[in-house]
C-alpha positions as CSV (number, residue, x, y, z in Angstrom):
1,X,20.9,-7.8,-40.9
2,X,19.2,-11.0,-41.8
3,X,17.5,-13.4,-39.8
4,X,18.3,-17.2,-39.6
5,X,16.5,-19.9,-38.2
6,X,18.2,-22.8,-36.4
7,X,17.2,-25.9,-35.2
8,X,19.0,-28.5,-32.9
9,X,19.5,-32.4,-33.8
10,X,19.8,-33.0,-30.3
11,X,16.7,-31.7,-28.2
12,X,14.8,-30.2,-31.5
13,X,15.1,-26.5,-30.2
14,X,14.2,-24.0,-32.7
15,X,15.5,-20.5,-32.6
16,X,16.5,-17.5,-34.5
17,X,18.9,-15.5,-34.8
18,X,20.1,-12.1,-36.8
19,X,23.7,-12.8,-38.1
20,X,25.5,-10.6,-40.9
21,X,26.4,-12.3,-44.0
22,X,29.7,-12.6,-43.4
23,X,29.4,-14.2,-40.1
24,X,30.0,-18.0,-39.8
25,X,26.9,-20.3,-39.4
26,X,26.2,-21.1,-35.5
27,X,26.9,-24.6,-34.6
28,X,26.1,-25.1,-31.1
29,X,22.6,-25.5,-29.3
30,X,22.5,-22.4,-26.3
31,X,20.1,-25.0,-24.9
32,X,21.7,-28.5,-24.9
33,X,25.4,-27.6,-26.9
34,X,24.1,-30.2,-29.4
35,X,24.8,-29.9,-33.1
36,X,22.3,-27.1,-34.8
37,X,21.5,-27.1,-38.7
38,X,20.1,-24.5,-40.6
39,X,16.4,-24.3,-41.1
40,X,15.6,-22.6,-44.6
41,X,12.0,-21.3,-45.9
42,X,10.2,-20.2,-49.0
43,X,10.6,-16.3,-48.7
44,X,7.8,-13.8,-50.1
45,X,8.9,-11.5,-52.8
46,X,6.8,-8.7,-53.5
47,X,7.9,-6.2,-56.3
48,X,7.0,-2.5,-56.5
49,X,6.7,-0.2,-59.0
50,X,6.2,0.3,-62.3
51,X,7.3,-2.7,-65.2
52,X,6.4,-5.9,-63.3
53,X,3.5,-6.8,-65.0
54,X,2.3,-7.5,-69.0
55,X,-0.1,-4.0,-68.4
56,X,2.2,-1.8,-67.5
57,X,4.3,-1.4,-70.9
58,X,1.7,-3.0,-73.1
59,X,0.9,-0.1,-75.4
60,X,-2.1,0.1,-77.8
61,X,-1.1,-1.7,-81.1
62,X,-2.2,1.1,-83.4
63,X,-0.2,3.7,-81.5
64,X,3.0,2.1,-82.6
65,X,2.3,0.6,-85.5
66,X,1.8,2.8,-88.7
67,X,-1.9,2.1,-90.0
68,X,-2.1,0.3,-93.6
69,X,-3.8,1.9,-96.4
70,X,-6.9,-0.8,-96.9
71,X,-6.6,-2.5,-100.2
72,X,-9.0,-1.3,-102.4
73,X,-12.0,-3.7,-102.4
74,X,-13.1,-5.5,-105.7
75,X,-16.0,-6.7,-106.6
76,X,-16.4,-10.9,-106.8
77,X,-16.1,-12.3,-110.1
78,X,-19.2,-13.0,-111.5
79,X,-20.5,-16.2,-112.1
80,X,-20.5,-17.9,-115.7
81,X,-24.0,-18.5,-116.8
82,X,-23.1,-20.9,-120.1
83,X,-25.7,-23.1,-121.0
84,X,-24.8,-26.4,-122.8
């Protein structure tokens, strides 16, 4: 069941609660009966397991790729040695 955090507009009590999520939002203070608003938080998210990150399904790039046949290698052209 989660757990909500309430805080009163009235007297500025702050409490929590654990409420299912089909329940109706509290509205009343159990200190003062004033009017209580919902307090929300950044939450941590933590995953777990295997395919969360860039390593874990990076494979080498020769292992899927076929490797080329290298071009054969020519020599350079040589240079022109015309005299004028």
């Amino acid at each position: 069941m989660p757990t909500y955090q309430y805080a009163c507009t009235a007297c500025n009590h702050e409490f929590e609660t654990f409420q299912s999520f089909t329940e109706d939002s509290l509205t009343e203070c159990p200190e003062c009966k004033g009017e209580v608003k919902k307090v929300y938080s950044a939450v941590g998210v933590v995953f777990k397991g295997s395919g969360f990150y860039k390593t874990d399904s990076a494979k080498s790039s020769t292992a899927s790729v076929p490797a080329a046949t290298p071009a054969p290698s020519t020599p350079p052209p040589a240079a022109s040695t015309k005299s004028d």
